[in-house]
Backbone as JSON Lines, residues from 0, in Angstrom:
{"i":0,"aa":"X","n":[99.51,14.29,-52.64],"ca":[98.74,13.13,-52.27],"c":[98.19,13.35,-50.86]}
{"i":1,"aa":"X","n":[96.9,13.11,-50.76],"ca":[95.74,13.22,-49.51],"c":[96.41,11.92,-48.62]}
{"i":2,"aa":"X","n":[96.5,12.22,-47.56],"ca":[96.91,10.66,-46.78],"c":[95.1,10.87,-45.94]}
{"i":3,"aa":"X","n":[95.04,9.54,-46.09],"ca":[93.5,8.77,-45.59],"c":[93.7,8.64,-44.0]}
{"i":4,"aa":"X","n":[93.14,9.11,-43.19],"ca":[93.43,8.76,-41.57],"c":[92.3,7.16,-41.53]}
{"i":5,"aa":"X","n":[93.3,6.4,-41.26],"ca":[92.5,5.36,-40.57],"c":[92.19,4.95,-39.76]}
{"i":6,"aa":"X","n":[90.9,4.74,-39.15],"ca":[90.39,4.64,-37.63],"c":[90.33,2.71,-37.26]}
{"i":7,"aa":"X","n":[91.06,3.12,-36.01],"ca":[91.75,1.56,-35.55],"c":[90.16,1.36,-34.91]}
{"i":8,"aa":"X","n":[89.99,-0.19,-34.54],"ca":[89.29,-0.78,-34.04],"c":[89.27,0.32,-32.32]}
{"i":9,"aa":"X","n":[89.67,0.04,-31.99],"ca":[90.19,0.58,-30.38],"c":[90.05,1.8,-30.7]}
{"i":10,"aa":"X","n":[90.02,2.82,-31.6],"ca":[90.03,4.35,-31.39],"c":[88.64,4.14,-31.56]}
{"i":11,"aa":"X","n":[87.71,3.43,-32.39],"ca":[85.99,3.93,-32.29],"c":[85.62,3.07,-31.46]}
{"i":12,"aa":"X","n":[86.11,2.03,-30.58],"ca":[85.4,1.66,-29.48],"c":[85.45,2.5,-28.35]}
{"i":13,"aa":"X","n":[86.41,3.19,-28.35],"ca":[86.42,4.61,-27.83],"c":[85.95,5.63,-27.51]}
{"i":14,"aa":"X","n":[85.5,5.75,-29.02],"ca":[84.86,6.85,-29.02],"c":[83.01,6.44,-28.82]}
{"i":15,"aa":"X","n":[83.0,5.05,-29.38],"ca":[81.46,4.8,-28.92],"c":[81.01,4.91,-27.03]}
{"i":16,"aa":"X","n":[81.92,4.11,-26.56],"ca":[82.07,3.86,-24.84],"c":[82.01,5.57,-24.56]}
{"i":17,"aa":"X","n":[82.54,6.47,-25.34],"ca":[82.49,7.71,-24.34],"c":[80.97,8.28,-25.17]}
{"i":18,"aa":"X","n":[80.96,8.53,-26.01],"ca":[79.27,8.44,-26.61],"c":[78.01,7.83,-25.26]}
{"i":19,"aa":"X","n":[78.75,6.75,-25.24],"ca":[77.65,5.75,-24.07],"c":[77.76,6.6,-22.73]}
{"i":20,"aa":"X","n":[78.75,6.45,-22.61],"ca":[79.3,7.2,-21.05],"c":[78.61,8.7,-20.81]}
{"i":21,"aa":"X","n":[78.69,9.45,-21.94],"ca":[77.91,10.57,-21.73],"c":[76.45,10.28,-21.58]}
{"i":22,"aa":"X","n":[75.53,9.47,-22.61],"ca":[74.4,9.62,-22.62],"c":[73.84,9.26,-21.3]}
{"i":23,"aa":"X","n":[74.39,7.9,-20.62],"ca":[74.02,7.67,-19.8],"c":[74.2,9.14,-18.32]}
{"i":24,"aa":"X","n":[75.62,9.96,-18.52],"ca":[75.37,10.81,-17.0],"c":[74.23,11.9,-17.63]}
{"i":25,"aa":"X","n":[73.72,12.04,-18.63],"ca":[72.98,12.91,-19.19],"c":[71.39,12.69,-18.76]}
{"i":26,"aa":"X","n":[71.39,10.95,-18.74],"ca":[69.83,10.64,-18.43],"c":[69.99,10.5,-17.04]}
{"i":27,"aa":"X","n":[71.07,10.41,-16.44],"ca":[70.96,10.55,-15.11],"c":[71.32,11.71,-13.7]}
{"i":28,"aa":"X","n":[71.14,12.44,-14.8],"ca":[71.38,14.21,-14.47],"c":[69.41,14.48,-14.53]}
{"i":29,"aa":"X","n":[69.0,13.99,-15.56],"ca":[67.54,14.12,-15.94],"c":[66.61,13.76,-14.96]}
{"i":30,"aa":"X","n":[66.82,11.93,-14.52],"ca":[66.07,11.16,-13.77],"c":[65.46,12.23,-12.28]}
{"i":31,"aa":"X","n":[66.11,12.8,-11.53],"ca":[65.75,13.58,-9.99],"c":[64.42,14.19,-11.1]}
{"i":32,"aa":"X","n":[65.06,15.2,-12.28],"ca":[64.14,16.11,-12.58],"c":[62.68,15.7,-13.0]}
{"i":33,"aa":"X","n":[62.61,14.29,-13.42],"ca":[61.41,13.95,-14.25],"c":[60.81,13.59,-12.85]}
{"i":34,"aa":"X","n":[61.67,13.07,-11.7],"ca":[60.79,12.06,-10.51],"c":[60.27,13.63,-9.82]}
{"i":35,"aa":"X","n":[60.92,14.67,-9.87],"ca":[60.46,15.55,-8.97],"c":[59.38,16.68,-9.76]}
{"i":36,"aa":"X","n":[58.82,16.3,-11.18],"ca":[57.89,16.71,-11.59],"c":[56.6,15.87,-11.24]}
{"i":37,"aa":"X","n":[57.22,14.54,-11.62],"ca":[56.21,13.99,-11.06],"c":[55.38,13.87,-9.81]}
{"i":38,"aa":"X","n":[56.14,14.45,-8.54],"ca":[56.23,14.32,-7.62],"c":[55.18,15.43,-7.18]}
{"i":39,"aa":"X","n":[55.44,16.76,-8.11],"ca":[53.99,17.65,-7.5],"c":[53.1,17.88,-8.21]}
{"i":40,"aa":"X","n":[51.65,18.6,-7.86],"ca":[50.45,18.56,-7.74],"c":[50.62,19.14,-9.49]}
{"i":41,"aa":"X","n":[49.32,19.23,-10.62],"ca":[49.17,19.48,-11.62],"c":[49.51,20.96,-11.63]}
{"i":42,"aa":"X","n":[48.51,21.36,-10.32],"ca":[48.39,22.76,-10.2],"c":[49.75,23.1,-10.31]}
{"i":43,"aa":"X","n":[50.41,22.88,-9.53],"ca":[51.75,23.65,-8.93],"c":[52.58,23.27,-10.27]}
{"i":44,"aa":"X","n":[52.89,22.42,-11.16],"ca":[53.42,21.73,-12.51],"c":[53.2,22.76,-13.1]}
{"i":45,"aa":"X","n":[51.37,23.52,-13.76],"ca":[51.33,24.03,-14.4],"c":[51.98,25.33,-14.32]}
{"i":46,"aa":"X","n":[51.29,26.04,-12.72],"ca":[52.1,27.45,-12.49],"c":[53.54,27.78,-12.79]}
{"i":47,"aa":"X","n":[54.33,26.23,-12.8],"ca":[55.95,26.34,-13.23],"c":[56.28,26.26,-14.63]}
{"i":48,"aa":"X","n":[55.25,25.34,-15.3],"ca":[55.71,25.02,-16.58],"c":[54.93,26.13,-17.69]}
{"i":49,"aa":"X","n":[54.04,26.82,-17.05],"ca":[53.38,27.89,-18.21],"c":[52.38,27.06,-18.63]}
{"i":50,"aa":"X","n":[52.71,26.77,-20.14],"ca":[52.18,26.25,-21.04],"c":[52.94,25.31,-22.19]}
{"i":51,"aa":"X","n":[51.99,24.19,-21.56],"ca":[52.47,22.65,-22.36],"c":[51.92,21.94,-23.19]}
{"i":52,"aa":"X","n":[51.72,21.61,-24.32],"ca":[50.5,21.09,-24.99],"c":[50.62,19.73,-24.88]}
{"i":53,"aa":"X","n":[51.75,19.15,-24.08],"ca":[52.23,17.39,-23.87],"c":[50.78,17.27,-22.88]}
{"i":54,"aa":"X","n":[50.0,16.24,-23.19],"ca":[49.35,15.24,-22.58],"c":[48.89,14.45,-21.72]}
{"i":55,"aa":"X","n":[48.58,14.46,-20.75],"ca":[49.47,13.78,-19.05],"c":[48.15,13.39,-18.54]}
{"i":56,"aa":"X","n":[48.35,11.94,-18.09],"ca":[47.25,11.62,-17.23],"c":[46.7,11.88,-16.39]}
{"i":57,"aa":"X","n":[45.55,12.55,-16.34],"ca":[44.91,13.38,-14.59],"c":[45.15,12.01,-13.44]}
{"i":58,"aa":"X","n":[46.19,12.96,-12.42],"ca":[46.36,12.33,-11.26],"c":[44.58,11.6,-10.24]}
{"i":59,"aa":"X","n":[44.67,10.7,-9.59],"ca":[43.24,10.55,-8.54],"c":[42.88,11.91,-8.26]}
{"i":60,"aa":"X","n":[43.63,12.79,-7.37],"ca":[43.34,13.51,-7.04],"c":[42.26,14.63,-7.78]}
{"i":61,"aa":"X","n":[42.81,14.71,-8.88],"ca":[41.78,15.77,-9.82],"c":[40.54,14.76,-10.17]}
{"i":62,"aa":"X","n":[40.27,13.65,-10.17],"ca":[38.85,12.77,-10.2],"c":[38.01,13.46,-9.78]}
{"i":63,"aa":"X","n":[37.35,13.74,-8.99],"ca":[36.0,14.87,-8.59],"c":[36.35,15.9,-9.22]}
{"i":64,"aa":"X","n":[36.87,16.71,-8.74],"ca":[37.01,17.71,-10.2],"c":[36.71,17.76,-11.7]}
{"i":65,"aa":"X","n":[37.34,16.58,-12.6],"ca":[37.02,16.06,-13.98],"c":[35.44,15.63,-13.56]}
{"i":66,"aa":"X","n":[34.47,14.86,-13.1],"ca":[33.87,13.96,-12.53],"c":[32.34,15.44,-12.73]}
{"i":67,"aa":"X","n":[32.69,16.46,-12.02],"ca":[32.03,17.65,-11.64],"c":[31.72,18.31,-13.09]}
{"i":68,"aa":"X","n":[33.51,18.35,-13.6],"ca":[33.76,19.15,-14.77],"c":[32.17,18.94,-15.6]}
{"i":69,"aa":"X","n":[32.66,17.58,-16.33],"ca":[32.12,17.08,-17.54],"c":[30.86,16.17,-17.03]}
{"i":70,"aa":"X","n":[30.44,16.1,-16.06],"ca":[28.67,15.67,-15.39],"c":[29.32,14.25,-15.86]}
{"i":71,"aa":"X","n":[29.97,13.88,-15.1],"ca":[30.37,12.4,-15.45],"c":[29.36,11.27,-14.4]}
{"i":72,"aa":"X","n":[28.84,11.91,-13.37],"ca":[27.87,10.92,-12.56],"c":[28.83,10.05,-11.88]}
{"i":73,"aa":"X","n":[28.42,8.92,-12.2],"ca":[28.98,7.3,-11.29],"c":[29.9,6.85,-12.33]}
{"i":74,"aa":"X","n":[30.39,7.42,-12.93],"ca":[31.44,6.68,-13.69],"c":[32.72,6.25,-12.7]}
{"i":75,"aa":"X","n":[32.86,5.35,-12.79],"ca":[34.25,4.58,-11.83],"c":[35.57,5.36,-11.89]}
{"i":76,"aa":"X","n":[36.14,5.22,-10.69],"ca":[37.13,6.22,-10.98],"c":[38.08,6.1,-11.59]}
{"i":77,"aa":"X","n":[38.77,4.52,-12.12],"ca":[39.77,4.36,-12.93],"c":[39.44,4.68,-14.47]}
{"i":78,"aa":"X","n":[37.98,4.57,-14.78],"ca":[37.85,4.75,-16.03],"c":[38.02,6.6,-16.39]}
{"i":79,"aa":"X","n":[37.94,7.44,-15.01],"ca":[37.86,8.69,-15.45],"c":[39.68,8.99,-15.46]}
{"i":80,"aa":"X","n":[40.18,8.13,-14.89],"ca":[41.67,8.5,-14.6],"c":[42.15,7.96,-16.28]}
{"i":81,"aa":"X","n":[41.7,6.61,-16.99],"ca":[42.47,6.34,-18.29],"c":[41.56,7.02,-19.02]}
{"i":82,"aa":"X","n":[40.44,7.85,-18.88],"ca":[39.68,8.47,-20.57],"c":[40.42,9.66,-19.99]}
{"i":83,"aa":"X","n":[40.95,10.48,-19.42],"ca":[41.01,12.08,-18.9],"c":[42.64,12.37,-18.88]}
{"i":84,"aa":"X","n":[42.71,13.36,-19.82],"ca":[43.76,14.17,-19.79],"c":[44.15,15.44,-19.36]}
{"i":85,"aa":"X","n":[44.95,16.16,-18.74],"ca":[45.17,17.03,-18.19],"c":[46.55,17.79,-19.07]}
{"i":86,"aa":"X","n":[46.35,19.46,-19.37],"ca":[47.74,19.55,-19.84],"c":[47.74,21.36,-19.77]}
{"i":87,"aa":"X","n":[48.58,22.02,-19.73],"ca":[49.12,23.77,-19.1],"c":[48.66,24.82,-20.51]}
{"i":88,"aa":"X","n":[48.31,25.49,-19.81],"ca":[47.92,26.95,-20.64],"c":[47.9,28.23,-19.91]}
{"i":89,"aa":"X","n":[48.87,28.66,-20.01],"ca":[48.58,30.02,-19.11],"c":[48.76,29.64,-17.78]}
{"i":90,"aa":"X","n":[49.91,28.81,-17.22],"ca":[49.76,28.75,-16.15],"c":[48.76,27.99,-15.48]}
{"i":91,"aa":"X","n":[47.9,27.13,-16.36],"ca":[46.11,26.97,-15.47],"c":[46.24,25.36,-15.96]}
{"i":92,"aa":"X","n":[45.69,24.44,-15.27],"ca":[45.25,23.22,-15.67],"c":[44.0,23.56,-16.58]}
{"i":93,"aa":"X","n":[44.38,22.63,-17.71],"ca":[42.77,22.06,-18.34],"c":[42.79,21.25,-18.76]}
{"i":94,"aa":"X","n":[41.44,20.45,-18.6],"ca":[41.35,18.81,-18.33],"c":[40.3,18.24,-19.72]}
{"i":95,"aa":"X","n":[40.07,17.59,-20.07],"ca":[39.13,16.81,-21.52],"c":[39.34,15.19,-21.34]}
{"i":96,"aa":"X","n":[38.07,14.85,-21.32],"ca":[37.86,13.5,-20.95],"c":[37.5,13.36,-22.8]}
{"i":97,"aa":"X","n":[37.82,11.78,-23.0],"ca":[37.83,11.41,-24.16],"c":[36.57,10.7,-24.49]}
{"i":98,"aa":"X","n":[35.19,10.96,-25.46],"ca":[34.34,10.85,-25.4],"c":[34.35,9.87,-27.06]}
{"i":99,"aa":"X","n":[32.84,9.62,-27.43],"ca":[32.59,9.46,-28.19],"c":[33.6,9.96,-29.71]}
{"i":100,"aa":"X","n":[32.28,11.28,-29.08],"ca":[33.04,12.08,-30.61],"c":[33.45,13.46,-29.58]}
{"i":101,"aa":"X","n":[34.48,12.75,-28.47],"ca":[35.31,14.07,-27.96],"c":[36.74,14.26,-28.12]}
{"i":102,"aa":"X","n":[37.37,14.78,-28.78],"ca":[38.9,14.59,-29.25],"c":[39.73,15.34,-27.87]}
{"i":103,"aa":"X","n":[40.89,14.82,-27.63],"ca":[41.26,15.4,-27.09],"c":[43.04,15.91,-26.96]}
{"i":104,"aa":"X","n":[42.97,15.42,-28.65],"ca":[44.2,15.47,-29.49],"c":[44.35,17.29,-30.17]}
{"i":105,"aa":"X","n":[44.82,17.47,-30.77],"ca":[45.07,19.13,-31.18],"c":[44.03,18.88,-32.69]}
{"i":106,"aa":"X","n":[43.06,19.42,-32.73],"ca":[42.12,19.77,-34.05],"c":[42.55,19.29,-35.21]}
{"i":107,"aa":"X","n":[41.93,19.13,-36.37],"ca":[42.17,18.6,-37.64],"c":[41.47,19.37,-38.56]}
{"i":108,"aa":"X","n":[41.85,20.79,-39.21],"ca":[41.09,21.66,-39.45],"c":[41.75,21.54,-41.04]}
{"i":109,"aa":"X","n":[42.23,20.79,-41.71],"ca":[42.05,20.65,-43.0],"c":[41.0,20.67,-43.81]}
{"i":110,"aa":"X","n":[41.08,20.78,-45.15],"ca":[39.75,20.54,-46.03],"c":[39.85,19.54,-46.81]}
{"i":111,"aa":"X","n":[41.05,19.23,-46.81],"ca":[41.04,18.3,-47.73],"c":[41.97,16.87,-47.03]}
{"i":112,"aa":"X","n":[40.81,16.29,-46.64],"ca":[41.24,15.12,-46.19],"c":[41.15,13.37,-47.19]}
{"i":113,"aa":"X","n":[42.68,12.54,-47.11],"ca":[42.84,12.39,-48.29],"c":[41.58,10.88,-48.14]}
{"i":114,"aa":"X","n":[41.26,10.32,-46.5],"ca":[39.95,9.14,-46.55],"c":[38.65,9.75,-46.96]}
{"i":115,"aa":"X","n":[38.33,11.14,-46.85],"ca":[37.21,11.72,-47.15],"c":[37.41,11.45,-48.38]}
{"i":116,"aa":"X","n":[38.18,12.09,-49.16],"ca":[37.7,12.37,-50.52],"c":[38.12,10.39,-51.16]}
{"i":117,"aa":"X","n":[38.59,9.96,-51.04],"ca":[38.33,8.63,-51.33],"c":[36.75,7.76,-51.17]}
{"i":118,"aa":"X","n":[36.27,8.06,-49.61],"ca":[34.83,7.65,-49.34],"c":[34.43,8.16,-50.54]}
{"i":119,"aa":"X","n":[33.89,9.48,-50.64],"ca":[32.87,10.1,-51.87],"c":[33.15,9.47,-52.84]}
{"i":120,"aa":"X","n":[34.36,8.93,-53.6],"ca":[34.44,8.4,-54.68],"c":[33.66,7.62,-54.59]}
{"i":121,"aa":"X","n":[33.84,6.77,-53.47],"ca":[33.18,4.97,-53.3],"c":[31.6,5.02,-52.95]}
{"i":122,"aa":"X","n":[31.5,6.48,-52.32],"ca":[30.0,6.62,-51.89],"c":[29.33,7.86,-52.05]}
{"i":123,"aa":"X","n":[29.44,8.01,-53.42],"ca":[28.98,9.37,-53.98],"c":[27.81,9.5,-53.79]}
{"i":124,"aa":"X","n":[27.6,11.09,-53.1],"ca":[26.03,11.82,-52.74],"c":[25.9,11.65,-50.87]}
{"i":125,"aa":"X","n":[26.56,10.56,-50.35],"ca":[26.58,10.42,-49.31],"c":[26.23,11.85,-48.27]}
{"i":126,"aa":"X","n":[25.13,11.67,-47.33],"ca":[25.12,12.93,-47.11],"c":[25.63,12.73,-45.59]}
{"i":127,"aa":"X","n":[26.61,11.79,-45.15],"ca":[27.45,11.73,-44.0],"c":[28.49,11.03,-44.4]}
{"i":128,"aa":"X","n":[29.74,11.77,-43.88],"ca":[30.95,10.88,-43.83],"c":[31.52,10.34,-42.35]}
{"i":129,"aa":"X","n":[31.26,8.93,-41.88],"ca":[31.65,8.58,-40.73],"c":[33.23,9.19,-40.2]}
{"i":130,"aa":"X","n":[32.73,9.36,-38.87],"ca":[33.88,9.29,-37.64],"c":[35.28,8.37,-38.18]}
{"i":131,"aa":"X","n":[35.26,6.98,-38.5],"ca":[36.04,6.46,-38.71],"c":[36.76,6.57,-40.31]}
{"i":132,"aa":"X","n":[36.0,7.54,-40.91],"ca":[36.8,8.34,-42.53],"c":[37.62,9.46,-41.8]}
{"i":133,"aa":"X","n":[37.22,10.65,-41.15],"ca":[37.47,12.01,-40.97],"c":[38.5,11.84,-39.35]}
{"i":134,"aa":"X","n":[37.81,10.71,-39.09],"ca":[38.95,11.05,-37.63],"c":[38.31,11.82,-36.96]}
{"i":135,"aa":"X","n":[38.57,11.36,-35.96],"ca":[37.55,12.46,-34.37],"c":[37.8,13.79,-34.21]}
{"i":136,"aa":"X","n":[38.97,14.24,-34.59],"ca":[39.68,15.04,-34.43],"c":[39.55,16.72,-35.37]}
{"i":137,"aa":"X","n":[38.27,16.02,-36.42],"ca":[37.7,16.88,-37.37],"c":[37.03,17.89,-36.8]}
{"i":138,"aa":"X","n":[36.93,19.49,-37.36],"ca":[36.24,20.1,-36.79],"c":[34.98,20.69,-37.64]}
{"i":139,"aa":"X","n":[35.02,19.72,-38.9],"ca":[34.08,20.04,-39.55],"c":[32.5,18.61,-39.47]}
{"i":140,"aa":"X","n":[31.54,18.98,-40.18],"ca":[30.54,17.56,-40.27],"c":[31.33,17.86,-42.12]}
{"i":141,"aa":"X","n":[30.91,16.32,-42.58],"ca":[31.49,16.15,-43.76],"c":[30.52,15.23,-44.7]}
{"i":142,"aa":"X","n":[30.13,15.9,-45.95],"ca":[29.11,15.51,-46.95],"c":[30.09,15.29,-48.38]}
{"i":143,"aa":"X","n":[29.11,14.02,-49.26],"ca":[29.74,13.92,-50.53],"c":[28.96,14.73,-51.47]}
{"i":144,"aa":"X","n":[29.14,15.76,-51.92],"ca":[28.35,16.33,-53.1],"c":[28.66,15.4,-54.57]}
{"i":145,"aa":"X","n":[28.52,14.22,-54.86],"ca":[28.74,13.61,-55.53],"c":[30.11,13.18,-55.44]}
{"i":146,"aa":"X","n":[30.99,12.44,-56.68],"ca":[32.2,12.29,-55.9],"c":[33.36,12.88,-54.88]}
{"i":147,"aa":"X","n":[32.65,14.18,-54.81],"ca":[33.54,15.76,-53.98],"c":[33.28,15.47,-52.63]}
{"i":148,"aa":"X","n":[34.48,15.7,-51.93],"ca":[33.67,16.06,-50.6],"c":[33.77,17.66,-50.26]}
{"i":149,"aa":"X","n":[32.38,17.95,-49.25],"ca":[32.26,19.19,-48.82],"c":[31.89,19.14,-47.32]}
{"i":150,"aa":"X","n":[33.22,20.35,-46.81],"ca":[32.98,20.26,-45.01],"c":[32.17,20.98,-45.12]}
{"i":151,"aa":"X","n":[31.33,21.17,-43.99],"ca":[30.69,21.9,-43.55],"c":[30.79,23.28,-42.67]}
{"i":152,"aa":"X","n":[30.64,24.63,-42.79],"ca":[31.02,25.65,-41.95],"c":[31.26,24.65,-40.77]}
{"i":153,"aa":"X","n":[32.21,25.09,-39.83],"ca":[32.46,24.58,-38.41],"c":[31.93,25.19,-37.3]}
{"i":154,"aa":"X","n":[30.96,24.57,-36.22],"ca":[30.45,24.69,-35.28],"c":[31.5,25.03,-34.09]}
{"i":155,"aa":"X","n":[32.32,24.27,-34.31],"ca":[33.92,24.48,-33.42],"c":[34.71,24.99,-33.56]}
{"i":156,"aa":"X","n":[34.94,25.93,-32.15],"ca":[35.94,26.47,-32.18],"c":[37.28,26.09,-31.74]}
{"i":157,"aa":"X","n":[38.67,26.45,-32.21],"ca":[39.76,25.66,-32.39],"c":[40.32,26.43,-31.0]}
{"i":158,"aa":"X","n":[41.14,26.54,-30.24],"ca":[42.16,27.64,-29.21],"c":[43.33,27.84,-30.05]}
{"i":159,"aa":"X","n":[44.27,28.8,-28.86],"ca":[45.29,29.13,-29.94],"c":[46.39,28.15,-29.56]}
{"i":160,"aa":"X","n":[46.18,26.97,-28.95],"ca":[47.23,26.42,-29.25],"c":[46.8,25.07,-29.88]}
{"i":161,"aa":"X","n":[45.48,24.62,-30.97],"ca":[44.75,24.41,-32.11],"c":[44.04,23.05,-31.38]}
{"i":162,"aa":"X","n":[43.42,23.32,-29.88],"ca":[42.68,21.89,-29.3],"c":[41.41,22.65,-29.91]}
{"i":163,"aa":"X","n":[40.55,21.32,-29.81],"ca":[38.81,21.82,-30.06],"c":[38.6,22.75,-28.6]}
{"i":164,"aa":"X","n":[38.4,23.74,-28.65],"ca":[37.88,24.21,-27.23],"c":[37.05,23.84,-26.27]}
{"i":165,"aa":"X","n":[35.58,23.57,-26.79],"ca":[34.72,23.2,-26.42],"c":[34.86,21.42,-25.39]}
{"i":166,"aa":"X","n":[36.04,20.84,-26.15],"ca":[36.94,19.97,-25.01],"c":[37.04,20.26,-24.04]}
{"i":167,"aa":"X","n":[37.65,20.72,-23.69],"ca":[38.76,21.33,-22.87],"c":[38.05,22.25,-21.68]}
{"i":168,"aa":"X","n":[38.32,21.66,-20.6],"ca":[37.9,23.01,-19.44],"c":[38.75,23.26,-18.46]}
{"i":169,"aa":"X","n":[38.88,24.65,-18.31],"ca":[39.69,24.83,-17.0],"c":[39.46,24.61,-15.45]}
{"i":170,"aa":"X","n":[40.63,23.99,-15.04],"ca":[40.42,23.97,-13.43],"c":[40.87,24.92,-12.93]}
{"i":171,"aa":"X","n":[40.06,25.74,-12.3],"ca":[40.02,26.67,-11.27],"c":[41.39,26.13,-10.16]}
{"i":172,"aa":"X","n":[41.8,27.56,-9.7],"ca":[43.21,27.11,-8.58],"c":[41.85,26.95,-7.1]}
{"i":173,"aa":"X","n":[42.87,26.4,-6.12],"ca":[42.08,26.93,-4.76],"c":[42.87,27.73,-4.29]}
């Protein structure tokens, strides 16, 4: 006969409180490290971190820079700080402001996308499938050959870590 171990009230409050107890010195072993990333320049982030495909809001500082990048003119500077992302490749900042039809998410190089091929059903022959079927993020233009859909060869090129390229530009170090 198997004897059943039974766990008392007090042995898993136990064991939850030390569960807790760890996570918490764990996020607070973390906290210096996240404040002291934050703390320096993109440049100097990237040269440490290599290459990151995480996302990160361009600091003020890089504003003329992005501003220069992408012929942004008089655009205000908070609007270039919430459309503009900044993120590591090789050691190098590169920056992509979020446009119209500018993605600045990682490519969508499927063929078979499942709102496309639904549109064509509903709008067979269509010889455009909107932005808001395919997602911005498409690197194809997209037609209904009757209920089918068909991408189009792609004008865009993808990088190798799968952003639209043509996004994306590098900032030069000083």
């Amino acid at each position: 006969m198997v004897k059943q171990r039974m766990r008392s009230p007090e042995g898993e409050r136990w064991r939850v409180g030390r569960l807790l107890g760890t996570t918490v010195t764990v996020l607070l072993l973390l906290a210096p490290t996240q404040r002291a990333w934050a703390q320096i320049s993109p440049d100097e982030y990237c040269r440490q971190i290599g290459t990151d495909d995480a996302l990160r809001a361009v600091p003020r500082a890089l504003v003329p820079t992005v501003v220069r990048l992408f012929d942004l003119g008089a655009m205000p500077v908070k609007q270039v700080e919430h459309s503009t992302y900044f993120r590591c490749a090789d050691r190098h900042i590169l920056v992509c402001t979020v446009g119209a039809n500018l993605a600045c998410v990682k490519a969508e190089t499927r063929r078979d996308l499942p709102g496309v091929e639904a549109w064509c059903v509903e709008h067979a022959g269509s010889q455009n499938v909107p932005a808001y079927v395919t997602g911005h993020a498409t690197i194809y233009q997209w037609r209904c050959d009757g209920p089918r859909p068909v991408a189009s060869p792609s004008a865009l090129r993808v990088d190798q870590r799968g952003f639209i390229a043509q996004n994306w530009k590098r900032v030069d170090s000083k």
